[in-house]
N, C-alpha and C positions, 0 to 999 in steps of 0.2 A: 229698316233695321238691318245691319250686316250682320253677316253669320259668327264675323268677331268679335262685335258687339254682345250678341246673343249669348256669348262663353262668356263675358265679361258679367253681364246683368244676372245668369239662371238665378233667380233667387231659392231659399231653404226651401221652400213647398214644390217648384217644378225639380229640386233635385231628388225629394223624395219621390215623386211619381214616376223621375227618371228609373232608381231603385227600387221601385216595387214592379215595376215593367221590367228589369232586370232577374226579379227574383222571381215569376210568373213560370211557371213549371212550360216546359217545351216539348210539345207532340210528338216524340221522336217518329210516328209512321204519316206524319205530313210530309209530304212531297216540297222542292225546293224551294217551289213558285208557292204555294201552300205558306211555307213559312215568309218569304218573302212579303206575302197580301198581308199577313196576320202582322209582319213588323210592318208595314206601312201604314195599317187600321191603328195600330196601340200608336203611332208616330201622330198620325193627325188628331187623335183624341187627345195629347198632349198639347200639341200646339197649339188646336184653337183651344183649351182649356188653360189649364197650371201655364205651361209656357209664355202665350199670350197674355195673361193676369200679370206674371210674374217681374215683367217690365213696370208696369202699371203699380205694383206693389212695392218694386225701388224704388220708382220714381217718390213715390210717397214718402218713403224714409229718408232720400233725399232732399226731401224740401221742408222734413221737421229738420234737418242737420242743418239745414239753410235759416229756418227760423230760428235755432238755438243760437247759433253766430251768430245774426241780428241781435236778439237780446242780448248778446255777448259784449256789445258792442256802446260807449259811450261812457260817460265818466258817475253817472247813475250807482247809488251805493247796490241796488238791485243787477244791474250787469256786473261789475265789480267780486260780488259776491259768488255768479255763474262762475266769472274766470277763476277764481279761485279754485272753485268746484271742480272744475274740471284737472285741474293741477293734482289735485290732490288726486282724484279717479287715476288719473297717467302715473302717478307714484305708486299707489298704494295696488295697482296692479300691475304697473311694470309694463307699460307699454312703451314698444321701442319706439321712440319718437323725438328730434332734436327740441330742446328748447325754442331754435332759432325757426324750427316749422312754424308757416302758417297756419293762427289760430283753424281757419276751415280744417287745413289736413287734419291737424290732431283732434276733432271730432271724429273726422272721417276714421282715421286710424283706430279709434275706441271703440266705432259703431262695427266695422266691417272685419277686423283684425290685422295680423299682420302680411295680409297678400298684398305685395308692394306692388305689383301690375292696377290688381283693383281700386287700392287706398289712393292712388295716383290720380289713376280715370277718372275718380269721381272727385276729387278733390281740386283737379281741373276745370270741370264740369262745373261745380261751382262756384269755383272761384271764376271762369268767364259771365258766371248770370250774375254776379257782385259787380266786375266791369261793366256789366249792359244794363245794369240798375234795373235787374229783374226781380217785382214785386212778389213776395212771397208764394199768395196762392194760384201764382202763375209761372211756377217754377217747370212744373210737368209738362205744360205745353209748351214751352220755351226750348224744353228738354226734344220731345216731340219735331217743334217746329226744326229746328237745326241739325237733324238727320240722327238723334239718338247719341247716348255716351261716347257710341265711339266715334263717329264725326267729329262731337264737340273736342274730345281725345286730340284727334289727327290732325284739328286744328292748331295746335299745337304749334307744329313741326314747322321750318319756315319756307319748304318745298309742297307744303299743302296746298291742292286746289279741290276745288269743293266741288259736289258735282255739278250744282247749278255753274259754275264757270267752266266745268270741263263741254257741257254742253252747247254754251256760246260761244269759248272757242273751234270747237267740233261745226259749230255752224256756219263760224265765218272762214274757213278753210273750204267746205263744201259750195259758197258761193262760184269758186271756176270750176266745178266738177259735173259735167254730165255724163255718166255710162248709159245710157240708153234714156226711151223717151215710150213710156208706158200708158194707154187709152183703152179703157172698155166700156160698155155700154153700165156692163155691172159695179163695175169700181166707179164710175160716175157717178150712179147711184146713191153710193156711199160717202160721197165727198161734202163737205158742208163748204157752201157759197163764201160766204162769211168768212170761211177760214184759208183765204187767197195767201200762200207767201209762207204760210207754216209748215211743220217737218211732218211727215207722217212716216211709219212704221209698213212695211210689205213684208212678206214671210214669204218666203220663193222654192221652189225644189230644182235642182238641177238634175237636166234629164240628158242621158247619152248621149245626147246629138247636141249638147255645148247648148239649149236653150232653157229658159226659166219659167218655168209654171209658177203663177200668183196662187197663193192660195189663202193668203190671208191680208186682211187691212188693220191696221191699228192707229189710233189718233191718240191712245190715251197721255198723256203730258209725261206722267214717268213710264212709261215703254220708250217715249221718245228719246230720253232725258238719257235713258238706260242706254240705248241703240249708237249714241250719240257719243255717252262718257267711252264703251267699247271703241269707239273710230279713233277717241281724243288720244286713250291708249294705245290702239295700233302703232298709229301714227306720228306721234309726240318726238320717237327717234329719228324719223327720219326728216320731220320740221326743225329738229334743233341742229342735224348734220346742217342742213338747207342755209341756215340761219348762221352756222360755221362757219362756211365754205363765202358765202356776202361778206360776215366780218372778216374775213382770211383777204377777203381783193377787198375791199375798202380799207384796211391797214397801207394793202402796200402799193397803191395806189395812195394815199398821204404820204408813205413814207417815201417814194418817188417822185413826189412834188416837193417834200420838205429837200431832198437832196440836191434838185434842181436848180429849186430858189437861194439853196448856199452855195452853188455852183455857178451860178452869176452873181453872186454877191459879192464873190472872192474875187471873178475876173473883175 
């Protein structure tokens, strides 16, 4: 889940805990570090609590919004009658929303209000699980699966790459790259047979004298994923100058043969 994501989703119940941890009277003779421990203690009791639910709880409200459109949906005097419903709900309280919206949006727009950032994300959101012919009570994990609102969000865009792709092309760039060539008794140890040809994670310190202390191993698949989309980023500007500078002399390199072959064609 991203941390933009996270501002997108808080739902009503993680914001009031946000405010009541806001409104929590403040020790004035605690020391900096004191205060510091004490916000980091009330931070983690939110997260794994209210916070961590709180996705879990829109999901949920997004997949009745999901069900209502279905129902919505068919020439049935019973859906018929929803659309209607719903017409009259967007009149009769004035909700700004075009006619020419997307029946999804204008749920969404009624459910959530009018935060055009929010009303967007999630009306994207579902309208992709309506393209992928995403069964109802497997909206959440769909949601889940595909890297959360805002993923599905940024999918959007037509410069989007996801991270599972940023990772395999981060992989296949690293195929001519060796910095150095790493062996210990202890890291052997650690290695699974099995997993010949796969990425793994090293956590290093650099010390004075220009060498690298290992100090940690990691295999897990998003550590990897994570390590990987950072390189795809680094690097991404200087692959596409690369990729510039090729199509820059393959242009004029044709256009040096196209002038040739009209230059004997004239004699």
């Amino acid at each position: 889940m991203t941390t933009t994501e996270n501002t997108i989703a808080t739902s009503v119940n993680a914001t009031e805990v946000v405010n009541e941890a806001a409104a929590a009277p403040v020790n004035t003779n605690m020391t900096t570090y004191g205060e510091i421990e004490q916000l980091a203690t009330e931070r983690k009791a939110w997260q794994e609590g209210a916070f961590r639910t709180s996705n879990e709880q829109l999901y949920e409200i997004l997949k009745n919004c999901y069900k209502l459109y279905n129902k919505m949906c068919g020439i049935q005097a019973d859906a018929k009658h929803l659309r209607e419903t719903l017409a009259k709900y967007i009149s009769e309280n004035k909700i700004a929303v075009k006619d020419s919206a997307h029946t999804m949006t204008k749920i969404v727009r009624c459910v959530f209000g009018n935060d055009r950032r929010r009303v967007s994300a999630y009306s994207i959101v579902l309208r992709a699980a309506l393209i992928a012919q995403v069964q109802i009570d497997a909206l959440p994990d769909y949601i889940r699966e595909n890297g959360g609102v805002e993923e599905l969000r940024l999918a959007k865009s037509p410069n989007y790459v996801s991270p599972k792709a940023k990772a395999e092309v981060a992989t296949n760039w690293l195929t001519d790259i060796n910095l150095a060539v790493v062996k210990s008794d202890k890291l052997s140890g650690m290695l699974d047979a099995a997993r010949v040809g796969s990425q793994h994670v090293l956590i290093v310190t650099q010390q004075a004298d220009g060498t690298l202390i290992a100090n940690a191993f990691v295999s897990s698949q998003s550590a990897v994923n994570t390590a990987l989309g950072s390189f795809y980023s680094a690097h991404k500007a200087q692959k596409q100058e690369g990729q510039a500078a090729v199509d820059t002399a393959k242009s004029d390199v044709n256009l040096n043969t196209a002038i040739n072959q009209a230059a004997q064609q004239a004699a």
